[in-house]
Steps between C-alpha positions, in 0.01 A plus 500: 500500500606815469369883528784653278331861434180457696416726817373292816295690766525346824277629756629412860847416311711639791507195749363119477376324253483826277870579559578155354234595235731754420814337518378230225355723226790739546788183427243437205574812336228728610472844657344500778310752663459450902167636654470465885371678819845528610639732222906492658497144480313503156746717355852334676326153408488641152849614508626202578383305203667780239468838331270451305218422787279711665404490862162710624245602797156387379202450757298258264167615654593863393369575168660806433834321625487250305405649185809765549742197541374320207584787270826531665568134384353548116461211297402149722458199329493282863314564791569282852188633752684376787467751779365394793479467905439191756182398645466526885387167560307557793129306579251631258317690732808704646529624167467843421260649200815760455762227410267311275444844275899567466551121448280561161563839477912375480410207253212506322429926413878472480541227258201634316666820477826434412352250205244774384780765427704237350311349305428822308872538435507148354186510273703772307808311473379159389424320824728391813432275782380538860562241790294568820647384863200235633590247738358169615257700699330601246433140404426335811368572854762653752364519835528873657616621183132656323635827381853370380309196327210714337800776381656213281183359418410838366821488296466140351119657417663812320785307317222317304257757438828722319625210325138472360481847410850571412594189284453627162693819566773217563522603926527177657390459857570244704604412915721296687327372815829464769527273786728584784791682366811533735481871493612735809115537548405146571808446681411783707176319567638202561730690739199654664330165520213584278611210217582149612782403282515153594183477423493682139830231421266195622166627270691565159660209321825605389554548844642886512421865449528667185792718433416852357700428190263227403171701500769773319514254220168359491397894435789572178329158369132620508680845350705372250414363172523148534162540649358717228170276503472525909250746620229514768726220646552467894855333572528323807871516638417324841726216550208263453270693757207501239556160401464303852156419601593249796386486783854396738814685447732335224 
Protein backbone atom coordinates (compact mmCIF):
# COMPACT_ATOMS: atom_id res chain seq x y z
CA UNK A 1 0.00 0.00 0.00
CA UNK A 2 1.06 3.15 -0.31
CA UNK A 3 -0.25 6.98 -0.03
CA UNK A 4 2.59 8.51 -2.25
CA UNK A 5 0.90 12.12 -2.91
CA UNK A 6 -2.30 11.69 -0.95
CA UNK A 7 -3.14 13.95 2.22
CA UNK A 8 -4.41 11.87 5.38
CA UNK A 9 -6.46 13.77 8.04
CA UNK A 10 -6.21 12.23 11.28
CA UNK A 11 -8.44 13.52 13.84
CA UNK A 12 -7.15 12.64 17.44
CA UNK A 13 -3.68 11.80 15.55
CA UNK A 14 -1.57 13.19 18.46
CA UNK A 15 -1.50 10.14 20.95
CA UNK A 16 -2.87 6.33 20.72
CA UNK A 17 -4.11 4.57 18.25
CA UNK A 18 -4.28 7.83 16.02
CA UNK A 19 -0.58 8.62 16.61
CA UNK A 20 0.20 5.17 15.15
CA UNK A 21 -2.46 6.12 12.50
CA UNK A 22 -0.15 8.66 11.70
CA UNK A 23 2.99 7.03 11.88
CA UNK A 24 1.77 4.33 9.13
CA UNK A 25 0.32 6.56 6.39
CA UNK A 26 3.22 8.95 6.85
CA UNK A 27 6.10 5.78 6.12
CA UNK A 28 3.53 5.15 3.17
CA UNK A 29 4.27 8.27 1.53
CA UNK A 30 1.55 10.55 2.63
CA UNK A 31 1.27 13.99 4.20
CA UNK A 32 -0.29 13.99 6.98
CA UNK A 33 -2.19 16.51 8.61
CA UNK A 34 -2.60 16.01 12.63
CA UNK A 35 -5.93 17.37 14.17
CA UNK A 36 -6.23 17.02 18.02
CA UNK A 37 -7.52 18.80 21.21
CA UNK A 38 -4.07 19.08 22.31
CA UNK A 39 -2.68 21.40 19.53
CA UNK A 40 1.38 21.32 21.11
CA UNK A 41 1.35 17.76 20.91
CA UNK A 42 -0.52 17.79 17.47
CA UNK A 43 1.94 19.96 16.02
CA UNK A 44 5.46 18.30 17.78
CA UNK A 45 3.72 14.83 16.86
CA UNK A 46 3.60 16.24 13.38
CA UNK A 47 7.09 17.38 13.46
CA UNK A 48 8.35 14.40 14.24
CA UNK A 49 7.18 12.45 11.27
CA UNK A 50 8.85 15.25 8.66
CA UNK A 51 8.53 18.63 6.97
CA UNK A 52 6.23 18.14 5.02
CA UNK A 53 3.41 17.36 7.89
CA UNK A 54 1.20 19.47 9.54
CA UNK A 55 0.24 19.37 13.16
CA UNK A 56 -3.14 21.47 14.40
CA UNK A 57 -5.69 22.49 17.37
CA UNK A 58 -9.13 21.36 16.16
CA UNK A 59 -12.11 20.86 18.73
CA UNK A 60 -14.13 18.44 16.37
CA UNK A 61 -17.46 19.59 17.91
CA UNK A 62 -16.53 23.22 16.84
CA UNK A 63 -17.84 23.97 13.52
CA UNK A 64 -16.24 27.03 12.85
CA UNK A 65 -12.90 25.24 14.10
CA UNK A 66 -13.03 22.74 12.15
CA UNK A 67 -13.98 24.23 9.00
CA UNK A 68 -10.89 26.88 9.49
CA UNK A 69 -8.47 23.85 9.90
CA UNK A 70 -9.73 22.05 6.97
CA UNK A 71 -8.89 24.92 4.67
CA UNK A 72 -5.63 25.23 6.32
CA UNK A 73 -4.95 21.57 5.16
CA UNK A 74 -6.42 22.05 1.32
CA UNK A 75 -6.81 19.16 -0.71
CA UNK A 76 -7.79 15.65 1.51
CA UNK A 77 -8.21 12.64 -0.20
CA UNK A 78 -8.28 10.46 3.43
CA UNK A 79 -10.14 11.10 6.34
CA UNK A 80 -9.45 8.92 9.86
CA UNK A 81 -12.57 10.25 12.38
CA UNK A 82 -10.73 9.01 15.25
CA UNK A 83 -11.06 11.52 18.04
CA UNK A 84 -12.41 10.46 20.97
CA UNK A 85 -12.62 10.13 25.02
CA UNK A 86 -13.23 7.04 27.58
CA UNK A 87 -16.41 6.02 29.03
CA UNK A 88 -16.75 6.28 32.88
CA UNK A 89 -17.88 2.95 33.48
CA UNK A 90 -19.81 3.52 36.41
CA UNK A 91 -23.52 1.58 37.20
CA UNK A 92 -26.01 2.89 34.78
CA UNK A 93 -27.84 4.79 37.10
CA UNK A 94 -24.76 6.83 38.56
CA UNK A 95 -24.47 8.07 35.23
CA UNK A 96 -24.80 11.50 34.44
CA UNK A 97 -27.20 12.99 31.44
CA UNK A 98 -24.05 15.59 30.99
CA UNK A 99 -21.43 12.86 30.09
CA UNK A 100 -23.76 10.97 27.84
CA UNK A 101 -24.32 14.41 25.59
CA UNK A 102 -20.33 15.08 25.25
CA UNK A 103 -19.82 11.29 24.73
CA UNK A 104 -22.02 11.90 21.34
CA UNK A 105 -21.39 15.29 21.11
CA UNK A 106 -17.27 14.04 20.91
CA UNK A 107 -18.17 11.11 18.44
CA UNK A 108 -21.05 11.17 16.66
CA UNK A 109 -21.76 15.43 15.79
CA UNK A 110 -17.98 15.15 15.59
CA UNK A 111 -17.57 12.42 13.17
CA UNK A 112 -20.56 13.76 11.33
CA UNK A 113 -18.90 16.96 11.10
CA UNK A 114 -15.64 16.30 10.22
CA UNK A 115 -17.12 13.80 7.27
CA UNK A 116 -19.68 16.54 6.11
CA UNK A 117 -16.88 19.19 5.38
CA UNK A 118 -14.84 16.56 3.88
CA UNK A 119 -16.73 15.05 1.93
CA UNK A 120 -17.45 18.27 0.01
CA UNK A 121 -13.73 18.65 -0.64
CA UNK A 122 -13.66 15.13 -2.10
CA UNK A 123 -16.80 15.23 -4.37
CA UNK A 124 -14.77 17.95 -6.30
CA UNK A 125 -11.69 16.06 -6.57
CA UNK A 126 -12.90 12.65 -7.68
CA UNK A 127 -13.66 10.85 -4.44
CA UNK A 128 -11.38 9.76 -1.31
CA UNK A 129 -12.06 7.51 1.51
CA UNK A 130 -13.26 7.89 5.11
CA UNK A 131 -12.64 5.30 8.01
CA UNK A 132 -14.70 5.98 11.21
CA UNK A 133 -13.23 4.82 14.84
CA UNK A 134 -16.23 2.17 16.17
CA UNK A 135 -15.33 -0.36 18.55
CA UNK A 136 -16.75 -3.67 19.70
CA UNK A 137 -19.18 -1.67 21.69
CA UNK A 138 -20.88 -0.66 19.15
CA UNK A 139 -21.55 -4.26 18.19
CA UNK A 140 -22.29 -5.91 21.30
CA UNK A 141 -23.61 -5.19 24.84
CA UNK A 142 -20.99 -3.66 27.36
CA UNK A 143 -22.35 -3.47 30.71
CA UNK A 144 -22.07 0.26 32.28
CA UNK A 145 -20.91 1.47 29.11
CA UNK A 146 -24.59 3.03 27.34
CA UNK A 147 -23.24 6.30 26.15
CA UNK A 148 -19.71 5.00 24.95
CA UNK A 149 -21.62 1.96 23.22
CA UNK A 150 -24.52 4.10 21.59
CA UNK A 151 -21.52 6.86 20.40
CA UNK A 152 -19.96 3.99 18.21
CA UNK A 153 -23.13 2.58 17.39
CA UNK A 154 -24.03 5.96 16.05
CA UNK A 155 -20.82 5.84 14.01
CA UNK A 156 -21.16 2.24 12.52
CA UNK A 157 -24.97 3.81 11.69
CA UNK A 158 -23.34 6.93 9.89
CA UNK A 159 -20.49 5.00 8.06
CA UNK A 160 -23.27 3.17 6.10
CA UNK A 161 -25.70 5.74 5.48
CA UNK A 162 -22.42 7.96 3.67
CA UNK A 163 -21.17 5.06 1.92
CA UNK A 164 -24.79 4.78 0.52
CA UNK A 165 -24.98 8.25 -0.38
CA UNK A 166 -21.48 8.96 -1.26
CA UNK A 167 -20.54 5.85 -3.42
CA UNK A 168 -21.01 7.12 -6.80
CA UNK A 169 -19.08 10.31 -6.14
CA UNK A 170 -16.35 7.48 -5.51
CA UNK A 171 -16.13 8.51 -1.25
CA UNK A 172 -15.86 5.28 0.32
CA UNK A 173 -16.96 4.87 3.89
CA UNK A 174 -16.26 2.31 5.93
CA UNK A 175 -15.22 1.43 10.08
CA UNK A 176 -13.01 -0.61 11.95
CA UNK A 177 -14.74 -1.89 15.10
CA UNK A 178 -11.45 -2.25 17.79
CA UNK A 179 -11.18 -4.52 20.65
CA UNK A 180 -8.90 -3.68 23.49
CA UNK A 181 -5.99 -1.86 22.15
CA UNK A 182 -2.88 -1.53 24.50
CA UNK A 183 -3.07 2.18 24.43
CA UNK A 184 -1.95 4.53 27.52
CA UNK A 185 -5.80 4.90 28.00
CA UNK A 186 -6.75 1.36 28.71
CA UNK A 187 -3.67 0.82 30.52
CA UNK A 188 -4.56 3.65 32.59
CA UNK A 189 -7.80 1.84 33.26
CA UNK A 190 -6.42 -1.14 33.87
CA UNK A 191 -4.12 0.76 36.26
CA UNK A 192 -7.13 2.30 37.90
CA UNK A 193 -8.83 -1.05 38.10
CA UNK A 194 -11.70 -0.21 35.88
CA UNK A 195 -10.59 -3.11 33.05
CA UNK A 196 -9.77 -6.62 34.17
CA UNK A 197 -6.95 -7.59 31.99
CA UNK A 198 -6.80 -11.06 32.93
CA UNK A 199 -9.97 -11.29 32.16
CA UNK A 200 -10.04 -9.47 28.55
CA UNK A 201 -6.74 -12.16 27.76
CA UNK A 202 -9.08 -15.21 28.98
CA UNK A 203 -12.42 -13.94 26.68
CA UNK A 204 -10.51 -13.29 23.27
CA UNK A 205 -8.91 -16.20 21.48
CA UNK A 206 -5.66 -15.15 20.37
CA UNK A 207 -5.12 -14.67 23.81
CA UNK A 208 -3.70 -10.81 23.93
CA UNK A 209 -4.49 -7.16 23.42
CA UNK A 210 -4.21 -5.49 20.27
CA UNK A 211 -1.29 -3.31 19.60
CA UNK A 212 -2.13 0.21 18.17
CA UNK A 213 -0.13 -0.51 15.07
CA UNK A 214 -2.50 -3.24 14.10
CA UNK A 215 -5.79 -1.23 14.10
CA UNK A 216 -3.10 1.50 12.29
CA UNK A 217 -2.96 -0.96 9.49
CA UNK A 218 -6.28 -2.37 9.40
CA UNK A 219 -7.31 1.57 8.75
CA UNK A 220 -4.42 2.29 5.53
CA UNK A 221 -6.13 -1.13 4.22
CA UNK A 222 -9.81 0.07 4.30
CA UNK A 223 -8.01 3.52 2.80
CA UNK A 224 -5.96 2.24 0.30
CA UNK A 225 -6.82 0.87 -2.98
CA UNK A 226 -6.59 -2.65 -2.64
CA UNK A 227 -9.97 -2.25 -1.15
CA UNK A 228 -11.39 -0.08 -3.87
CA UNK A 229 -14.69 -2.32 -3.84
CA UNK A 230 -14.97 -2.07 0.25
CA UNK A 231 -17.47 0.39 1.45
CA UNK A 232 -20.18 0.53 4.13
CA UNK A 233 -17.92 -2.27 5.59
CA UNK A 234 -17.40 -2.60 9.53
CA UNK A 235 -13.85 -4.27 10.25
CA UNK A 236 -13.57 -6.04 13.32
CA UNK A 237 -9.86 -5.88 14.70
CA UNK A 238 -10.69 -7.64 18.11
CA UNK A 239 -8.43 -10.48 18.61
CA UNK A 240 -11.35 -12.85 18.14
CA UNK A 241 -13.65 -10.92 20.71
CA UNK A 242 -16.58 -10.91 18.10
CA UNK A 243 -16.02 -14.31 17.11
CA UNK A 244 -16.38 -16.28 20.63
CA UNK A 245 -19.82 -17.09 21.64
CA UNK A 246 -18.89 -19.60 24.60
CA UNK A 247 -20.03 -19.74 27.43
CA UNK A 248 -16.49 -20.78 29.81
CA UNK A 249 -13.35 -18.93 29.28
CA UNK A 250 -11.03 -20.58 26.52
Amino acid sequence: MTFKGKTAVVTGGASGIGLAVCDVFAARGARVAILDLNGDLAVESAARLGPDHLGLAVDVTDEEGVIAALTEVGGIDILVNNAGIGDVNLPTTEQSLAHVRRMLDIHVAGGFLMAREVAKRMQGNGGGAIVNLASIAALTGLPRRNSYGAAKAGLVAMTKSMASEWGRAGIRVNAVAPGYVATDLVRGLIEDGLLDEAKILRRVPLGRMIEPREIAEAIAFLASDAASAITGSVLSVDAGWMAYGAADDL
